[in-house]
C-alpha positions as CSV (number, residue, x, y, z in Angstrom):
1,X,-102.0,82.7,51.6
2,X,-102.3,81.2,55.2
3,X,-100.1,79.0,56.6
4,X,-99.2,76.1,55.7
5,X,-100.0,74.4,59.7
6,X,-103.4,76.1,59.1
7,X,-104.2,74.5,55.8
8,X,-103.2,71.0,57.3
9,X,-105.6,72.2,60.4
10,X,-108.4,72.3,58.4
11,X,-107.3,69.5,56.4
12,X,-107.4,67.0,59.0
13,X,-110.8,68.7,60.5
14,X,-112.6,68.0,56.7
15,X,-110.8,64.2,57.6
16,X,-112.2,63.8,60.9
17,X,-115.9,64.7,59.7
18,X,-115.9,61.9,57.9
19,X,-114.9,60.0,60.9
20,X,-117.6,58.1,63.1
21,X,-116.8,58.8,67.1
22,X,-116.5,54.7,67.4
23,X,-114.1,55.1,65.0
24,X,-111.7,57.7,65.8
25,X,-111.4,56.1,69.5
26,X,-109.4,53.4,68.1
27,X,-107.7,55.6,66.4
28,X,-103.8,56.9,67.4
29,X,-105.9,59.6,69.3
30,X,-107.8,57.2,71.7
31,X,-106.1,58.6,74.7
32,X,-106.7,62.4,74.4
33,X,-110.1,61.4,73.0
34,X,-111.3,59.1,75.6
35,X,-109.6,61.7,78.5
36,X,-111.7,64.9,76.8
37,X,-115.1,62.6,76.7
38,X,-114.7,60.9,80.4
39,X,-113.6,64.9,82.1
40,X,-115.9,67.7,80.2
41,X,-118.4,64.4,78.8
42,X,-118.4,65.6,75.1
43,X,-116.9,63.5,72.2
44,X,-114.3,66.5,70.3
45,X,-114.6,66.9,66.6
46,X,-111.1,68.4,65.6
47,X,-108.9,66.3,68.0
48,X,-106.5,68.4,66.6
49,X,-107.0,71.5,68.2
50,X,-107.3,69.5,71.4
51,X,-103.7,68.4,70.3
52,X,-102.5,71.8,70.2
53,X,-104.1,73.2,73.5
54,X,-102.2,70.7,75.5
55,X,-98.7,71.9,73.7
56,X,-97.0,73.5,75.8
57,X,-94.6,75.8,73.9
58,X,-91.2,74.1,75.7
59,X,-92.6,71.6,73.1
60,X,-93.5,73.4,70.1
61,X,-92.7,72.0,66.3
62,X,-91.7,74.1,63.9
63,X,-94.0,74.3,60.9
64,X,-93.0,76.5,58.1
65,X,-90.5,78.2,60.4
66,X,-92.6,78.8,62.4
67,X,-92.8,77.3,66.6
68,X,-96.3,76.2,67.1
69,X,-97.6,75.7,70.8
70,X,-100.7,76.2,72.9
71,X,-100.4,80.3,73.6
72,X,-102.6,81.2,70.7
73,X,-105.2,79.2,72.3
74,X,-104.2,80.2,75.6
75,X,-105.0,84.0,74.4
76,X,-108.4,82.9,73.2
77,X,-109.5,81.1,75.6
78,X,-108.6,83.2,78.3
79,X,-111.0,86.5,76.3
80,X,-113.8,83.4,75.7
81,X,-113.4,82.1,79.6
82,X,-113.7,86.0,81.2
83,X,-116.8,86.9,78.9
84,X,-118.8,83.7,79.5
85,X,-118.1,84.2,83.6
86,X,-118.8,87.6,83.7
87,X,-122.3,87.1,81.8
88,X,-122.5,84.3,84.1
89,X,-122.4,86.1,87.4
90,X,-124.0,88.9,85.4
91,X,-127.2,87.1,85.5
92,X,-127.2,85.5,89.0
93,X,-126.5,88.5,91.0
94,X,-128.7,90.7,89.2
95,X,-128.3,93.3,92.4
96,X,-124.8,93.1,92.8
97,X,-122.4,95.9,91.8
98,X,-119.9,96.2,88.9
99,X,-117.2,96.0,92.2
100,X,-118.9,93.2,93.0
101,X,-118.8,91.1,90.0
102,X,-115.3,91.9,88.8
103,X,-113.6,90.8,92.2
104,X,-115.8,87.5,91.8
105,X,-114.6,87.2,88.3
106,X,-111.1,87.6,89.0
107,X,-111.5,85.0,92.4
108,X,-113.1,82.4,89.4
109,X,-110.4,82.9,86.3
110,X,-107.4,84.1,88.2
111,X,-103.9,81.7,88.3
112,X,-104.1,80.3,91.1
113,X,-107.7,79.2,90.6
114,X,-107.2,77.5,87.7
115,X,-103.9,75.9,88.5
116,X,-105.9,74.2,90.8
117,X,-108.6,73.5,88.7
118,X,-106.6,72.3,85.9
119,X,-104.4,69.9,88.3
120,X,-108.1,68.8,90.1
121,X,-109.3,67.5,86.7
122,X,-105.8,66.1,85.6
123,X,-105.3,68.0,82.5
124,X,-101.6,67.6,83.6
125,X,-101.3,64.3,82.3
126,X,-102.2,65.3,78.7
127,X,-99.9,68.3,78.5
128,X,-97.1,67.6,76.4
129,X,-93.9,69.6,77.6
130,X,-90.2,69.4,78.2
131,X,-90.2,68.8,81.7
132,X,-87.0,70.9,82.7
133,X,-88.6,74.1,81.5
134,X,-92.2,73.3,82.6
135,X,-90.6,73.2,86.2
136,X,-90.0,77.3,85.4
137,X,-93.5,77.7,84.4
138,X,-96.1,77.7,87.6
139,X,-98.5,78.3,85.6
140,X,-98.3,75.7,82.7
141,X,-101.3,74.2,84.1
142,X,-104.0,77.2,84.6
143,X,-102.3,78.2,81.1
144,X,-103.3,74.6,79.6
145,X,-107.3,74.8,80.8
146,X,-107.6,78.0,79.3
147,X,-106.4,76.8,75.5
148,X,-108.6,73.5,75.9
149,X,-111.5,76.6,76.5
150,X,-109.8,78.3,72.9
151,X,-109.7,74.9,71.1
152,X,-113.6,74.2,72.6
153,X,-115.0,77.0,71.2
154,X,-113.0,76.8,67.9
155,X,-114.1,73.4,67.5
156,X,-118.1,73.7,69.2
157,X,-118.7,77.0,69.0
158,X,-119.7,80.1,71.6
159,X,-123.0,78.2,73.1
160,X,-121.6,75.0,73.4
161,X,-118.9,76.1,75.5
162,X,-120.6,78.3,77.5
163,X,-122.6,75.2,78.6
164,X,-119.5,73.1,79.3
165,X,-117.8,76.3,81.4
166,X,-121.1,76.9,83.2
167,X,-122.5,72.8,84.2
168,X,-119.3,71.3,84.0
169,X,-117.0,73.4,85.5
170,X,-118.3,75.7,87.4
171,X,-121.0,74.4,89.1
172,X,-119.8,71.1,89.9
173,X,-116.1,73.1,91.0
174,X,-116.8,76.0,92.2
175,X,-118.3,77.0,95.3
176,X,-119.8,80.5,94.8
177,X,-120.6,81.5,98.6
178,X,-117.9,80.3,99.7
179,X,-115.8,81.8,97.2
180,X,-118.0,85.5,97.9
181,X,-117.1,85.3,101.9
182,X,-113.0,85.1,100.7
183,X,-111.7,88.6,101.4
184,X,-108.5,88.7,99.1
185,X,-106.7,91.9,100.0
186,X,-104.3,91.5,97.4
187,X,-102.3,94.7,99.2
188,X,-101.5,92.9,102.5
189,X,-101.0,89.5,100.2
190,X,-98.1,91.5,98.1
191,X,-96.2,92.9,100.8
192,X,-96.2,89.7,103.1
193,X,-95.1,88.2,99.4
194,X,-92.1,91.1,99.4
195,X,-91.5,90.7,102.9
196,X,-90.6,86.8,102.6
197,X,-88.7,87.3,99.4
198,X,-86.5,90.2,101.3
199,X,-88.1,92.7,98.3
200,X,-89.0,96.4,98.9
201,X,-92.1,97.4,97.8
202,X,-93.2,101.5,97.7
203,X,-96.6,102.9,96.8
204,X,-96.0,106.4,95.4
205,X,-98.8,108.9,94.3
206,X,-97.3,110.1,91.1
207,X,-99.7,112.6,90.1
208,X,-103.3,114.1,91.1
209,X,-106.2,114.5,88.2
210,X,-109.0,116.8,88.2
211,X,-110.7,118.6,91.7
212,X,-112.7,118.4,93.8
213,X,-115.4,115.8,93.8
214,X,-113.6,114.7,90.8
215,X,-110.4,114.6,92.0
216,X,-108.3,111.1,90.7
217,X,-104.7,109.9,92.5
218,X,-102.6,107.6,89.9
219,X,-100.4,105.6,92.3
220,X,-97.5,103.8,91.1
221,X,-95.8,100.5,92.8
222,X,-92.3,100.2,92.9
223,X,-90.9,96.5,93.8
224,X,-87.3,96.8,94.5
225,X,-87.2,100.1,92.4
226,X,-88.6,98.7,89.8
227,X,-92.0,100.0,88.4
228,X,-94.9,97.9,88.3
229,X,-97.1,100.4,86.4
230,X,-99.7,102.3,87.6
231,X,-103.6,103.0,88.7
232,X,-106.0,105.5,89.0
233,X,-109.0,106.1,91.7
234,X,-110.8,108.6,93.6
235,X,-108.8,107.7,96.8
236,X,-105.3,107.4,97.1
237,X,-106.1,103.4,99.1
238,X,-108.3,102.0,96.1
239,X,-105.7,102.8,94.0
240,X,-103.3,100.9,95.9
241,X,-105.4,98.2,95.9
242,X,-106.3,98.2,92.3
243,X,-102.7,98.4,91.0
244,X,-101.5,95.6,94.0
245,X,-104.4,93.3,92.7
246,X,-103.1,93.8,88.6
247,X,-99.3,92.9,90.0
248,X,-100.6,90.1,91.7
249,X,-102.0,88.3,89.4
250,X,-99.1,89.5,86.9
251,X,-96.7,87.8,89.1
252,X,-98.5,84.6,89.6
253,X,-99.0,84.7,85.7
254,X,-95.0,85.3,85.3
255,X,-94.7,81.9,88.0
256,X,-92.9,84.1,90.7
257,X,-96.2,83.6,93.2
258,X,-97.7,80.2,93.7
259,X,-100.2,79.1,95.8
């Protein structure tokens, strides 16, 4: 049996089919309806999942014991967001490296990025939150945009939203060259970060795999003797910089960084 806040989902999306656009913007959802339409320029069909995506959980309701809030989306839409920019870039740098493409991908999805984003279209506005322990959360924002991407597909499907992501978001936000020129040496980022917050941060090689031409160093960072987990590479410096990029934007994600 499913739940009984997922039965009343697709109850109210059965409703709202039978519910002419002209209608349902004078209904109790005019505001959210008539912000989705004027931002992304699409009328929504389950107004509902729009509800939810803009939940943050210091507001969730209980339904059938169970706290309901925006991070289900949030998960979705940030798997739905990474695969449609990656085909994306995939397609107009048809000479560029995997390197390449995953450092532009993660300069396009990561916190800090859609923080901005997200405050740049004003999706703060339609978050609904306890304020007192939003103000813990730097990342209640960039978390918001990416369940309004889980409740868009959900509600238009794959295609659909990879139009909105790719005409209404990134090319009119998003400027690509500029974006490629940014060096973001997340290294040299951390440990100024460590240095202002009076942390200590270590890089330790913690073990050496394979020989040779093969040979692979797993690094581990350490902030304030605490372990930040580990990376492998065929030098000992790109695994520094792949494990300082993941606790990066683990940090920022947690709300300790903000930019």
């Amino acid at each position: 049996m499913p739940p009984l806040y997922l039965k009343n989902i697709r109850s109210n999306l059965l409703t709202l089919k039978k519910i002419k656009p002209v209608k349902f913007y004078f209904s109790n959802h005019k505001r959210l309806y008539h912000a989705i339409k004027n931002i992304f320029g699409y009328y929504p069909g389950n107004i509902f999942l729009y509800k939810l995506a803009f939940r943050h959980k210091s507001a969730a309701e209980k339904q059938n014991g169970i706290l309901i809030s925006n991070e289900r989306l949030e998960y979705l839409g940030d798997a739905i967001l990474s695969a449609i920019v990656a085909d994306y870039l995939f397609k107009i740098y048809p000479f560029k490296d995997e390197g390449f493409l995953t450092e532009m991908r993660s300069k396009i999805v990561s916190r800090s990025q859609l923080n901005k984003l997200s405050h740049k279209l004003g999706l703060q506005n339609l978050i609904q939150s306890n304020l007192d322990s939003v103000t813990h959360s730097k990342s209640f924002k960039g978390d918001a945009f990416e369940a309004f991407i889980g409740a868009l597909y959900l509600d238009k499907g794959y295609n659909f939203t990879r139009d909105i992501i790719i005409n209404r978001i990134i090319q009119v936000h998003y400027d690509l060259d500029k974006l490629q020129k940014e060096e973001t040496n997340y290294k040299s980022r951390l440990i100024e970060w460590c240095q202002k917050e009076k942390y200590e941060v270590e890089y330790n090689v913690v073990e050496e795999e394979g020989s040779g031409h093969n040979k692979q160093y797993v690094v581990e960072l350490r902030i304030d003797d605490q372990s930040y987990g580990t990376a492998k590479d065929y030098s000992i410096k790109g695994a520094e910089k792949i494990i300082s990029e993941n606790t990066w934007h683990y940090l920022e994600e947690k709300g300790y960084i903000q930019e």
